[in-house]
SERO-4910 file (N, C-alpha, C, O; in steps of 0.05 Angstrom, whole numbers):
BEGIN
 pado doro    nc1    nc2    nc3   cac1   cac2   cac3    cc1    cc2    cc3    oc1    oc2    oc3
  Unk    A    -78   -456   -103    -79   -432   -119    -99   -413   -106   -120   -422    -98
  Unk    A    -93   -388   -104   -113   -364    -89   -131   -353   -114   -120   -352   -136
  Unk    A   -160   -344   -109   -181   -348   -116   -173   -318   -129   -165   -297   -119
  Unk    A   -179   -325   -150   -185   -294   -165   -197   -266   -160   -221   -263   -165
  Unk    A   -187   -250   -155   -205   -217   -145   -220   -213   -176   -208   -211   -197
  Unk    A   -251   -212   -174   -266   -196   -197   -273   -176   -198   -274   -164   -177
  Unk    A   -280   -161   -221   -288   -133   -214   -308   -124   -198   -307   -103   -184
  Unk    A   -323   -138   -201   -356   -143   -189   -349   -135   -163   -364   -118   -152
  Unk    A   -327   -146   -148   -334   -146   -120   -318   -120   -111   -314   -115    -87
  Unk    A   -308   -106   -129   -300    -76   -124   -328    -58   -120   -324    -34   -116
  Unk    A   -353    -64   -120   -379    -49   -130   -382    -29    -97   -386     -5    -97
  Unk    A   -380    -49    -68   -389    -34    -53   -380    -44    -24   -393    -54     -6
  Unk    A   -352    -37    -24   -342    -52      8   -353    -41     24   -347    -52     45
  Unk    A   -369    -22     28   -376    -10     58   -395    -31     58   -398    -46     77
  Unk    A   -419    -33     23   -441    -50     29   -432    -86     38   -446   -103     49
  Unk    A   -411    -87     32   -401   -111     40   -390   -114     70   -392   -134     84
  Unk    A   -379    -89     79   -382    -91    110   -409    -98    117   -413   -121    126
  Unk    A   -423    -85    114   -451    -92    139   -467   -102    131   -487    -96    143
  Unk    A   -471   -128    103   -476   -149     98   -460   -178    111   -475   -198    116
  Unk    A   -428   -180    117   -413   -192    119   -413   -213     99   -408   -236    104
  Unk    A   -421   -201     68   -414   -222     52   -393   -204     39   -397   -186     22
  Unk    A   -362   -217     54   -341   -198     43   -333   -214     24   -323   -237     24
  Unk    A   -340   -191     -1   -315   -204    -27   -296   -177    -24   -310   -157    -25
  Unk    A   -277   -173    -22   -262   -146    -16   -245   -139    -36   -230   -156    -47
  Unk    A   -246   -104    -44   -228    -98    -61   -196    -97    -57   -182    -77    -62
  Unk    A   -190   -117    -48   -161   -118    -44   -150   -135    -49   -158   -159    -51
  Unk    A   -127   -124    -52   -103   -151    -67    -79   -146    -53    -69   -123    -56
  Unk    A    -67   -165    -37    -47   -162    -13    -20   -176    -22    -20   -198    -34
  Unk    A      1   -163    -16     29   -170    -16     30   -182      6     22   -177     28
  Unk    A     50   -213     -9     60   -230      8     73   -225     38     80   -202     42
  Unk    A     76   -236     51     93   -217     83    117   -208     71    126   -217     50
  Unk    A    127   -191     83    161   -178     80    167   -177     56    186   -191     48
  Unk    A    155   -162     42    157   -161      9    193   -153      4    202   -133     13
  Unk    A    209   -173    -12    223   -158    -18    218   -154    -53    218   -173    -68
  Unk    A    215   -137    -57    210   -128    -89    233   -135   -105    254   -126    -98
  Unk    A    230   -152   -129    248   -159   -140    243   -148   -174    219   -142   -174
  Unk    A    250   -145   -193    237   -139   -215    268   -150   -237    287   -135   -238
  Unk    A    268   -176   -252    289   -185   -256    290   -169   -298    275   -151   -307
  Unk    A    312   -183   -313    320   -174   -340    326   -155   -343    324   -139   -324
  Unk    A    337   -144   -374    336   -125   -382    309   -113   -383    286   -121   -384
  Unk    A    316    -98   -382    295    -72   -381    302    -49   -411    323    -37   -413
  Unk    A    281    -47   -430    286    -26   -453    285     -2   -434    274      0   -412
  Unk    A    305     17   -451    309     45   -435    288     63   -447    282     62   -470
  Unk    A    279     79   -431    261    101   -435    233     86   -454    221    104   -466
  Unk    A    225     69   -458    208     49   -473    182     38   -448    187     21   -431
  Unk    A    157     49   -449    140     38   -422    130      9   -447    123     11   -471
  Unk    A    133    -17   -428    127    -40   -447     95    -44   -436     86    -41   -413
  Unk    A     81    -50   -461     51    -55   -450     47    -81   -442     58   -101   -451
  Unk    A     32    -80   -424     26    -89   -411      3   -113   -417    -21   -105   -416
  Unk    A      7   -142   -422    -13   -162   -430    -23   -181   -411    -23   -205   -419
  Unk    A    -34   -177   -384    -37   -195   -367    -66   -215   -383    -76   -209   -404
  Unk    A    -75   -240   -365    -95   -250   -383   -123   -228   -369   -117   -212   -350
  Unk    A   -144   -229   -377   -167   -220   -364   -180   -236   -339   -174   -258   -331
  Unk    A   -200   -217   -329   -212   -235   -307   -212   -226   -274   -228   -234   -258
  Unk    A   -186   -207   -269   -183   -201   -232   -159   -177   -243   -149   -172   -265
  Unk    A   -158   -167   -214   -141   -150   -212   -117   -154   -223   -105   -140   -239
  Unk    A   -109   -176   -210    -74   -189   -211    -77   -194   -233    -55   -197   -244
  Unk    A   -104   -200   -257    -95   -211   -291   -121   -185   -297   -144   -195   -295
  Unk    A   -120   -157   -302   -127   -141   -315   -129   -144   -343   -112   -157   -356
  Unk    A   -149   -134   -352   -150   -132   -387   -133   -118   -393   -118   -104   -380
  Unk    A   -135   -123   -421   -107   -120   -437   -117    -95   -437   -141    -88   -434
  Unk    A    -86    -76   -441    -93    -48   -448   -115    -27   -422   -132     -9   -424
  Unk    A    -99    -40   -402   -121    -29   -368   -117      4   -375   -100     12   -392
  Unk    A   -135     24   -359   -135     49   -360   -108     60   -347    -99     83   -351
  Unk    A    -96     34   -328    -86     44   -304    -59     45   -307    -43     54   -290
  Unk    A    -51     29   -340    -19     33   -346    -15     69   -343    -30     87   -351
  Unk    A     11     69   -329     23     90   -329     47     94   -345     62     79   -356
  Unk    A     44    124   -344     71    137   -369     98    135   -360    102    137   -335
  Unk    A    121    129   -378    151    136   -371    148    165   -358    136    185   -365
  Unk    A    160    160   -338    172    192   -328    192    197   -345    208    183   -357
  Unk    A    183    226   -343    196    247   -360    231    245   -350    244    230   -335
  Unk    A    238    270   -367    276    273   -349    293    249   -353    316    252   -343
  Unk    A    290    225   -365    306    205   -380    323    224   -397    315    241   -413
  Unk    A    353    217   -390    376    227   -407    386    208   -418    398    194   -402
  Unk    A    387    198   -448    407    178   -461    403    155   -443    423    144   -433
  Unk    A    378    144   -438    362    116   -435    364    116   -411    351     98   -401
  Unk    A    379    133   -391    376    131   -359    362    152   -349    354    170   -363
  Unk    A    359    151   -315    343    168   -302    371    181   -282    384    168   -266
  Unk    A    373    210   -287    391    223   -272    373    213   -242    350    209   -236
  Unk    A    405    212   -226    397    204   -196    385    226   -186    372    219   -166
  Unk    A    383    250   -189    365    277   -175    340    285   -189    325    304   -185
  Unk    A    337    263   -207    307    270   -219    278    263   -201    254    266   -207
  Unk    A    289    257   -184    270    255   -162    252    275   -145    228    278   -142
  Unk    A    269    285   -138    270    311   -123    280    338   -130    263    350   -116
  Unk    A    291    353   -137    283    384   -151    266    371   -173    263    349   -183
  Unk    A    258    399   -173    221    400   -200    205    390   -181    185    405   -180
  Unk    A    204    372   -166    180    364   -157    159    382   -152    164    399   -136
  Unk    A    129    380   -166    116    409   -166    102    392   -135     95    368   -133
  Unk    A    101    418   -110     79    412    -87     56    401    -94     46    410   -115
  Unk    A     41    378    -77     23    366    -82      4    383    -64     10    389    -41
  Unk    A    -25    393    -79    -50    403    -76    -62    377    -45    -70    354    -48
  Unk    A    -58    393    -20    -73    372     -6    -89    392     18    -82    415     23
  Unk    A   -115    376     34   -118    395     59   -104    383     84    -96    359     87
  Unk    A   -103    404    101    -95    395    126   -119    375    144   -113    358    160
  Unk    A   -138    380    139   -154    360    149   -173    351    132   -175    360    109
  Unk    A   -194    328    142   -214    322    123   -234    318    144   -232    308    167
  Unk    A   -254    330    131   -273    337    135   -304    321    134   -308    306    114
  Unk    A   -316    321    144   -341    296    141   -367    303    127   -387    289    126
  Unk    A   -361    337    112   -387    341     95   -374    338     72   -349    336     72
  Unk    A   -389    336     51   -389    344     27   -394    367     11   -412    384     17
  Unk    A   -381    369     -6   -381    401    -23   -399    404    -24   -405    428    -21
  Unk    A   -430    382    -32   -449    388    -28   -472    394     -2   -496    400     -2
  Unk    A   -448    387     23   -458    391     50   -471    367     65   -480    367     88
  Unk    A   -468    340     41   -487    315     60   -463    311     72   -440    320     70
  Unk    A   -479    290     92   -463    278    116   -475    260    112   -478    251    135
  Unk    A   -488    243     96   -496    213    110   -485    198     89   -482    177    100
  Unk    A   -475    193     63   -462    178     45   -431    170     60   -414    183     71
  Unk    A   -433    143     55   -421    124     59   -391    125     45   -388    121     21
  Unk    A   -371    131     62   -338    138     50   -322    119     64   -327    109     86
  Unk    A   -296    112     44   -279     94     42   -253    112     51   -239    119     32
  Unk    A   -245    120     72   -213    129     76   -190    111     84   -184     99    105
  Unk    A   -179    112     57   -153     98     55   -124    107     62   -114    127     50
  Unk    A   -115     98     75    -95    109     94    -68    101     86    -64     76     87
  Unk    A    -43    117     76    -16     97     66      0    128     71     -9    150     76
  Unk    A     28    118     69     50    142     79     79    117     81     96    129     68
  Unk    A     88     97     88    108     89     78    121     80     52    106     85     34
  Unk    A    143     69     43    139     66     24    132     35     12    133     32    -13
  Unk    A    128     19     24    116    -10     29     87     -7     23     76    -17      3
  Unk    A     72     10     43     51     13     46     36     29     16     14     21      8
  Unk    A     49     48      3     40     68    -13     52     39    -36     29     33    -44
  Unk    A     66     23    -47     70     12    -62     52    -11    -60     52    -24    -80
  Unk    A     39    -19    -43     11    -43    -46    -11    -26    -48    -31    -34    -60
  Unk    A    -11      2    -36    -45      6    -37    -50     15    -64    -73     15    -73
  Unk    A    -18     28    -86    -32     41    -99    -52     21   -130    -70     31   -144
  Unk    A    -46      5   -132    -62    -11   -154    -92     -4   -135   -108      9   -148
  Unk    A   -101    -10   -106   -120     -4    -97   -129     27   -102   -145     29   -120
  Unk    A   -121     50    -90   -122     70   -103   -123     78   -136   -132    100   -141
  Unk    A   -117     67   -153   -124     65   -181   -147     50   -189   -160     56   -209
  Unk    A   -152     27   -172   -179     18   -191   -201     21   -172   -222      9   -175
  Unk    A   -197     39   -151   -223     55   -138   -232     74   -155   -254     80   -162
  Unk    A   -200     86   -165   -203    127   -184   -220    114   -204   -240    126   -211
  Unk    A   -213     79   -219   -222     86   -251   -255     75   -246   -274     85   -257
  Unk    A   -257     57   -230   -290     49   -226   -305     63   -213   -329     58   -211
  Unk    A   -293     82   -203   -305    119   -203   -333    107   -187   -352    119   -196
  Unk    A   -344     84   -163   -373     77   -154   -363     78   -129   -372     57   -119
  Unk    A   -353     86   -116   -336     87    -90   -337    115    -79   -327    134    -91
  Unk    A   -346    118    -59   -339    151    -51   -313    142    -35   -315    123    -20
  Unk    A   -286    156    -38   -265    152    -19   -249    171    -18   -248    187    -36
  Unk    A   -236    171      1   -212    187      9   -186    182     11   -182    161     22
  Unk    A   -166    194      5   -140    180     10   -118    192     34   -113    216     29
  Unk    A   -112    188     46   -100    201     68    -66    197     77    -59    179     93
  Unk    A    -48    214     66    -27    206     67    -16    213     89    -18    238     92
  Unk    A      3    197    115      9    196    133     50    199    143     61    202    165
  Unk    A     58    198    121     87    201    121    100    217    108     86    225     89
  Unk    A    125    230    108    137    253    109    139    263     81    140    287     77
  Unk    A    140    245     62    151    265     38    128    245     20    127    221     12
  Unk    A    104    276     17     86    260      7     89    263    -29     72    254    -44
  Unk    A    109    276    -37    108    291    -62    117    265    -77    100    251    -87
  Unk    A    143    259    -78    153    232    -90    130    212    -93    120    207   -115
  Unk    A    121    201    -72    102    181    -78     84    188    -89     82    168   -104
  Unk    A     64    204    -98     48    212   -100     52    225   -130     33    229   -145
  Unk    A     75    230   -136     79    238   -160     92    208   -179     86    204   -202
  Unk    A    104    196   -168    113    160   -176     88    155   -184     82    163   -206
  Unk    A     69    142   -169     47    129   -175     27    138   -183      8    122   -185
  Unk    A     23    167   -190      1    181   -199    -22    183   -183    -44    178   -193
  Unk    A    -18    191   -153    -40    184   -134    -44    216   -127    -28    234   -126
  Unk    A    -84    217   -122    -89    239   -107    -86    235    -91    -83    212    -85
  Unk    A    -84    261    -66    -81    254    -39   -100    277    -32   -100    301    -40
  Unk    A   -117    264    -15   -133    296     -2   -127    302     20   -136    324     26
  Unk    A   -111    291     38   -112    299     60    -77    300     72    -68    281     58
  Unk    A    -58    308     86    -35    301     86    -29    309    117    -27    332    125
  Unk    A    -25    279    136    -27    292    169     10    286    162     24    269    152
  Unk    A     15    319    180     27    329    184     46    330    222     37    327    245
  Unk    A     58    332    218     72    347    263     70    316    272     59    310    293
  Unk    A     82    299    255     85    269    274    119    262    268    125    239    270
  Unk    A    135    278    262    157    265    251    179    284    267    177    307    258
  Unk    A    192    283    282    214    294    300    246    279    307    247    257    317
  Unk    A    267    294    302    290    291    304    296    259    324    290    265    347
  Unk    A    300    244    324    308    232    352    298    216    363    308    200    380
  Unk    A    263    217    351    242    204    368    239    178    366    241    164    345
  Unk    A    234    166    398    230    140    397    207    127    380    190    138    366
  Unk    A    210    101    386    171     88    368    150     98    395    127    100    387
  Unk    A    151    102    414    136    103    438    120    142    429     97    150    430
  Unk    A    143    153    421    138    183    413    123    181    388    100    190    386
  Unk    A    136    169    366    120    171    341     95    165    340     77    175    327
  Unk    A     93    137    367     59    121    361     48    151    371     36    164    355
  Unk    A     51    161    399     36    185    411     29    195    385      8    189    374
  Unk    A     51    215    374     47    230    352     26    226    339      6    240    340
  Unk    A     32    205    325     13    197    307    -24    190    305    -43    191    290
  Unk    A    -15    181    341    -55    185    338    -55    207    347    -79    210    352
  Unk    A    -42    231    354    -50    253    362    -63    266    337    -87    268    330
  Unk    A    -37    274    323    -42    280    294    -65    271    273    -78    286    259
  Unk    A    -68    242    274    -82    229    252   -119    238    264   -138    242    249
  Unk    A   -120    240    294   -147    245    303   -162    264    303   -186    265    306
  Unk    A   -137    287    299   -134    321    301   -145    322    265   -165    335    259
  Unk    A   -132    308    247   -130    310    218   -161    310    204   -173    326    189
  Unk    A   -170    281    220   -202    271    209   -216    274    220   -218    259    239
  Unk    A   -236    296    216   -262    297    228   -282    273    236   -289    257    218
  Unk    A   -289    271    259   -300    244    263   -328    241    243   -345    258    247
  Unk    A   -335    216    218   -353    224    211   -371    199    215   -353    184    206
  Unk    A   -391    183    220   -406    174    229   -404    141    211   -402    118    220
  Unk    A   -404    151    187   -401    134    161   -378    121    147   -376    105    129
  Unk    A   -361    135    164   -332    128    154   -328     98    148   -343     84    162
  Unk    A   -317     88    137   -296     56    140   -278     63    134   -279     78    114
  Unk    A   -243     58    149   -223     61    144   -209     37    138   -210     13    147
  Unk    A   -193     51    119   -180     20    105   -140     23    115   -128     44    109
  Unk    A   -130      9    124   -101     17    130    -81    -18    124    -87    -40    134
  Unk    A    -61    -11    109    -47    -38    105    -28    -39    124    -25    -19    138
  Unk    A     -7    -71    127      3    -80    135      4    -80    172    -13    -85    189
  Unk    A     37    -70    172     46    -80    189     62    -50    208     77    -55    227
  Unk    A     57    -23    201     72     -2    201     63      8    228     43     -1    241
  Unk    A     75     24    234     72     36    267     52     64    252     43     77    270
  Unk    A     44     73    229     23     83    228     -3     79    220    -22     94    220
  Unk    A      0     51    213    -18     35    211    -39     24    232    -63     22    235
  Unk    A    -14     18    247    -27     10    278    -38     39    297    -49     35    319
  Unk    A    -35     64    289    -32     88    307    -64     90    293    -82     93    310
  Unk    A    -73     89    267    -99     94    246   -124     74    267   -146     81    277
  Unk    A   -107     45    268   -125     28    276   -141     38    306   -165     40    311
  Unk    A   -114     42    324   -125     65    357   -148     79    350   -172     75    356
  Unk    A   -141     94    338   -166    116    327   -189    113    328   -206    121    344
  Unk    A   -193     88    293   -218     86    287   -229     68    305   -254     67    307
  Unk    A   -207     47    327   -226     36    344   -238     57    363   -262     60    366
  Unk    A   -220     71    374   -242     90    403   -267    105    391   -285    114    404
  Unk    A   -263    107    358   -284    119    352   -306    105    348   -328    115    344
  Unk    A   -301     78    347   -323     53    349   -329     60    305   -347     49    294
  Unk    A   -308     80    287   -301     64    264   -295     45    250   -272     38    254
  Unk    A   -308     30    231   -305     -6    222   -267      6    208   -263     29    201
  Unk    A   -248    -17    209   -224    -17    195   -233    -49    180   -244    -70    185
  Unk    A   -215    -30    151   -206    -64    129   -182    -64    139   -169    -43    137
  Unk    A   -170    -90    152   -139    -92    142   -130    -99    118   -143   -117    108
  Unk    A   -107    -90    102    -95   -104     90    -79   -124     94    -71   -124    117
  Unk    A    -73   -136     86    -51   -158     93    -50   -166    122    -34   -162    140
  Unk    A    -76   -180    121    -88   -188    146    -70   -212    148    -59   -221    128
  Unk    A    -65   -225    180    -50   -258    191    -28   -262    184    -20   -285    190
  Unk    A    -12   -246    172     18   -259    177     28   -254    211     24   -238    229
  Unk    A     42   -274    207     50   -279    235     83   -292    230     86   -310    214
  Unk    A    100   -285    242    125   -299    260    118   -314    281    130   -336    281
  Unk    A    104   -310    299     92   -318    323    114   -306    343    110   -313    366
  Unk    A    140   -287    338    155   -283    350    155   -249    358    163   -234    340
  Unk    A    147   -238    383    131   -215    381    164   -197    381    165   -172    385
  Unk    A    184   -211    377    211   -189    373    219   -191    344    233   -174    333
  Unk    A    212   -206    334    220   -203    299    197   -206    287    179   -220    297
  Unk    A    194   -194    263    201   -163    255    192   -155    285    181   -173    298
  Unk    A    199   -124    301    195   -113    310    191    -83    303    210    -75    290
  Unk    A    168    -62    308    150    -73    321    129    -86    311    109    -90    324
  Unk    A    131    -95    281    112   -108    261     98   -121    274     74   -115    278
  Unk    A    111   -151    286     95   -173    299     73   -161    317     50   -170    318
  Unk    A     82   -136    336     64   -138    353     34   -112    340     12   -109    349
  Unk    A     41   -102    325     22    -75    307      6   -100    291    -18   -103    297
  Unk    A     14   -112    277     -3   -135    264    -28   -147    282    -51   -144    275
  Unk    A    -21   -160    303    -31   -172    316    -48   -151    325    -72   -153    321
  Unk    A    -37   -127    337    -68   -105    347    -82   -104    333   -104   -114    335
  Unk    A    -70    -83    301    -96    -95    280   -108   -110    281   -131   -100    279
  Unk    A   -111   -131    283   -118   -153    277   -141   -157    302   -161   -172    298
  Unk    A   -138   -145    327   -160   -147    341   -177   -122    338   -199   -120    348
  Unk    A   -165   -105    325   -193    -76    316   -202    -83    291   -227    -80    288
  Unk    A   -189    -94    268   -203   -101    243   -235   -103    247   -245   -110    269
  Unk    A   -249    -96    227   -276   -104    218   -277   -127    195   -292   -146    193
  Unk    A   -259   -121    182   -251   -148    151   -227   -140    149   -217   -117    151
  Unk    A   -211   -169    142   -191   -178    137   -186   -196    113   -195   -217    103
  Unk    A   -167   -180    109   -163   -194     79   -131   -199     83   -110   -189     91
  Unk    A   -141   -220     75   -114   -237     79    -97   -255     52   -109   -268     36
  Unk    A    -69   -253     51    -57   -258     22    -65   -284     17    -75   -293     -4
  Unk    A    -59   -299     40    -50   -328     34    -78   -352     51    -97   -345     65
  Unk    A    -73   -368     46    -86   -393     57    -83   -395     88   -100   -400    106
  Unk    A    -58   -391     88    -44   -395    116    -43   -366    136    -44   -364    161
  Unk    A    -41   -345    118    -55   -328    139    -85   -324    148    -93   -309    165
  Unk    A    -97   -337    135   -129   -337    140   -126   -363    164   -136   -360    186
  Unk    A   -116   -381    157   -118   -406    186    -92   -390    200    -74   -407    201
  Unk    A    -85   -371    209    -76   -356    226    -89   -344    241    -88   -347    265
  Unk    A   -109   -323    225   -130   -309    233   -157   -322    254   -168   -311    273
  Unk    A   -165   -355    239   -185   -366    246   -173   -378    279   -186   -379    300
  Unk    A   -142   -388    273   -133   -398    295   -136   -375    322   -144   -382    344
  Unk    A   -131   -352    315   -135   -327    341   -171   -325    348   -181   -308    363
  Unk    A   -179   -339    339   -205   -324    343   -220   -313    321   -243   -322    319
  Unk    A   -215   -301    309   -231   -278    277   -241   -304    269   -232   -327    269
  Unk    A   -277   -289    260   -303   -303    255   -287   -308    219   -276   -292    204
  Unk    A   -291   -331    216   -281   -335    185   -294   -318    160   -284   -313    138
  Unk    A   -322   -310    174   -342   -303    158   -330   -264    148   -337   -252    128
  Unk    A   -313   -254    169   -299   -240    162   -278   -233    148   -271   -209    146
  Unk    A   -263   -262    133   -233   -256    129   -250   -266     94   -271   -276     86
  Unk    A   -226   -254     81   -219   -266     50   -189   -266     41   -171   -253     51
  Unk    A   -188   -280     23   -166   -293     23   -160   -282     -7   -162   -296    -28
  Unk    A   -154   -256     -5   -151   -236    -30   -131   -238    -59   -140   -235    -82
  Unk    A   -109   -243    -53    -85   -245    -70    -65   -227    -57    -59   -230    -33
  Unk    A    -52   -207    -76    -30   -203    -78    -21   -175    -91    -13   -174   -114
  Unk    A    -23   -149    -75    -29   -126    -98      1   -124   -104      7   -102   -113
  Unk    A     21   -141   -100     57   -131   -111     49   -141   -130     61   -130   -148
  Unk    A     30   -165   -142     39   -172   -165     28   -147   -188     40   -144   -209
  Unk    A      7   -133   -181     -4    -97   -194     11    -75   -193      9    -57   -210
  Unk    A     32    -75   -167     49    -51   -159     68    -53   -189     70    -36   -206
  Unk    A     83    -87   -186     90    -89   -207     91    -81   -229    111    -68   -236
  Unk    A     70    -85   -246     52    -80   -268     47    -51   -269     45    -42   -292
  Unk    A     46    -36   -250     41    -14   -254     66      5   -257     65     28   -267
  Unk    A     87     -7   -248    107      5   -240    124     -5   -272    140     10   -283
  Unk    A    118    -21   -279    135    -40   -303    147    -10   -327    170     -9   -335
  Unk    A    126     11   -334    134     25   -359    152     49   -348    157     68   -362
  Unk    A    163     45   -318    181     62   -308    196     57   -303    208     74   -289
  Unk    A    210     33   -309    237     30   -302    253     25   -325    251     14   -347
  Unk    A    278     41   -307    300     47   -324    319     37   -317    317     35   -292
  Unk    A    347     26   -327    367     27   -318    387     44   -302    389     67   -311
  Unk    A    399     41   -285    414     57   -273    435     71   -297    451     57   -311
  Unk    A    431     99   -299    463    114   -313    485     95   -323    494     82   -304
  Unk    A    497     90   -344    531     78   -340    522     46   -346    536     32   -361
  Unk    A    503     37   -335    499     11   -347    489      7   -369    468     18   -376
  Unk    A    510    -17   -389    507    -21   -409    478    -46   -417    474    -67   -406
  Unk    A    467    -37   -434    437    -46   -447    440    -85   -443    423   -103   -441
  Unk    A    460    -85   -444    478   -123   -452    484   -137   -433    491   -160   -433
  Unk    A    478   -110   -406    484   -134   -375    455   -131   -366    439   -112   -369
  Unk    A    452   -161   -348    435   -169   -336    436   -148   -310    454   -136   -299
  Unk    A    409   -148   -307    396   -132   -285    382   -133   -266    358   -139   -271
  Unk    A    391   -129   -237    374   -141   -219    362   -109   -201    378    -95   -188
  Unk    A    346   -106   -202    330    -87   -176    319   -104   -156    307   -125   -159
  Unk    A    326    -91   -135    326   -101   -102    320    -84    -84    336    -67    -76
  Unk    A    297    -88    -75    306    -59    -43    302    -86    -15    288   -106    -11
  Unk    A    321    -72     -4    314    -88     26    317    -61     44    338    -48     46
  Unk    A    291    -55     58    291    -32     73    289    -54     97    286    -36    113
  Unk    A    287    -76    112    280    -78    137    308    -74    150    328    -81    139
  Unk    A    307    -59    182    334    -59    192    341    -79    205    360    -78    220
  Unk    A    324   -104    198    347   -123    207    365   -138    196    380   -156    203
  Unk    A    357   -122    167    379   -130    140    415   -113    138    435   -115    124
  Unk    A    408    -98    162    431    -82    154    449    -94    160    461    -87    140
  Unk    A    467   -110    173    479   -124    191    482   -144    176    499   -159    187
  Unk    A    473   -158    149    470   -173    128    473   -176     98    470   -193     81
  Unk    A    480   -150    100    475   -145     70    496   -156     56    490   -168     36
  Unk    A    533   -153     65    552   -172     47    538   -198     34    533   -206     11
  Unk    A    534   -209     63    525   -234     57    497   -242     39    494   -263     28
  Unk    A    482   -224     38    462   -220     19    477   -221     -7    482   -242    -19
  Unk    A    484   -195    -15    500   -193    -36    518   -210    -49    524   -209    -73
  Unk    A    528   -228    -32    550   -253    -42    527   -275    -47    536   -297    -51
  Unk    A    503   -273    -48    483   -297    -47    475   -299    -66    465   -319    -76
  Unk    A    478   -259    -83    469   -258   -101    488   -262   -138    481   -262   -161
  Unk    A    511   -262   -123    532   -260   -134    531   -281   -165    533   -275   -189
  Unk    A    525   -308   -152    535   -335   -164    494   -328   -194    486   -346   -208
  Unk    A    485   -310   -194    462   -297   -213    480   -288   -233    475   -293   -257
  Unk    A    503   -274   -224    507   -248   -243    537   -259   -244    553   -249   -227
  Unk    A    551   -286   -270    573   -291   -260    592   -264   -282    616   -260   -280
***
């Protein structure tokens, strides 16, 4: 059983960097999350939420951090374009900056880095219980193309939004360029920084370049999963593994990615063995879902996403796997 996240140890990760007594505010999704969210589901109805007390993954009853039904529910469903028109532009700068409104430079900041949609669906329980324990100076920095949806889903600020990395055609060899071009151009180098960046994403790994040449500490998320096979996932396996040699702390889901981590080398005294933030994405996500249009309240319901592309080529057979669920 994986050890409980407390609140307590949300108080001061930078001060937990350069103590190395890491209890870390993070809670990590299993490898290759596929998100599943099973039953009926009440239409237009957000159900509260009763986890037991004690950690992130079992919040007190009645957390700050439950979120509202989205609006635009027609007759218990969510029109398929409610997504996108209305969306009001999200308030962000083009770069960020290393003073403060008040002009210091020496306080100690947390920039958290997310832009896929993997990535923006584990950090945001992290992003929410930084906003509500309000003892954190941090930043959020969104890195992928359409920052409005996400950001409007999960109720996240964004201060900063790097921009000119996304082009027609482009290989992963172009995007990585891109991306530390852009992401280095975006953040002012600031002395104090710790950057925090999850998984396994080619802008994840582009964040990590960075803050290493800048000799900046990185948290990984979802530190030590491994394939051991540096072509599947591709280019996951091999962005993991770089992380994993710029990391400052690693937080890791499982048991077995931490004796992953220990087996490469990483001082143990670095890693923790966090949990699980899908089981929060979850939870957070729970008072927004709706049924698809046209489906009746009396059939069983399965939500599924499989974004990896090496599912594409699979999916009948997925689907017939899933078949003998739903007779």
């Amino acid at each position: 059983m994986q050890p409980d996240f407390k609140m307590r140890h949300l108080k001061d990760p930078v001060r937990a960097l350069s103590t190395k007594k890491v209890q870390a505010v993070l809670l990590v999704l299993a490898p290759l999350m596929i998100f599943l969210v099973f039953g009926v589901v009440r239409l237009g109805v957000a159900t509260e939420m009763r986890p037991q007390s004690g950690s992130l993954n079992n919040p007190p009853e009645a957390p700050q951090h439950v979120m509202k039904p989205r609006s635009g529910i027609i007759d218990g469903c969510l029109p398929e374009t409610s997504d996108s028109p209305g969306i009001s532009p999200i308030k962000y700068s083009a770069t960020l900056s290393c003073t403060t409104a008040d002009g210091d430079r020496s306080g100690r900041r947390l920039v958290v880095f997310f832009g896929t949609r993997p990535e923006t669906i584990k950090m945001a329980p992290i992003l929410h219980l930084l906003t509500e324990t309000n003892d954190t100076n941090f930043k959020a920095v969104f890195t992928g193309q359409l920052v409005a949806p996400f950001a409007k889903f999960w109720k996240l600020k964004v201060d900063t939004h790097v921009t000119g990395t996304f082009t027609a055609n482009q290989t992963l060899a172009m995007l990585s360029g891109s991306l530390i071009r852009e992401v280095d151009k975006a953040i002012v180098p600031c002395p104090n920084d710790v950057w925090l960046v999850q998984g396994d994403t080619t802008s994840a790994f582009a964040v990590g370049i960075v803050a290493f040449l800048r000799g900046t500490p990185v948290i990984h998320v979802e530190a030590g999963l491994r394939t051991f096979d540096m072509r599947s996932p591709f280019p996951e396996e091999f962005n993991r593994r770089a992380i994993g040699l710029m990391a400052n702390i690693h937080a890791a889901p499982t048991l077995l990615s931490r004796e992953n981590l220990v087996d490469q080398g990483v001082d143990p005294a670095l890693i923790s063995v966090t949990g699980n933030t899908g089981i929060d994405a979850a939870r957070l996500a729970e008072p927004l879902i709706v049924k698809p249009c046209g489906v009746p309240e009396s059939n069983r319901t399965l939500y599924i996403t499989m974004h990896r592309r090496e599912n594409r080529d699979r999916m009948t057979e997925m689907y017939g796997n899933l078949r003998p669920y739903f007779p």
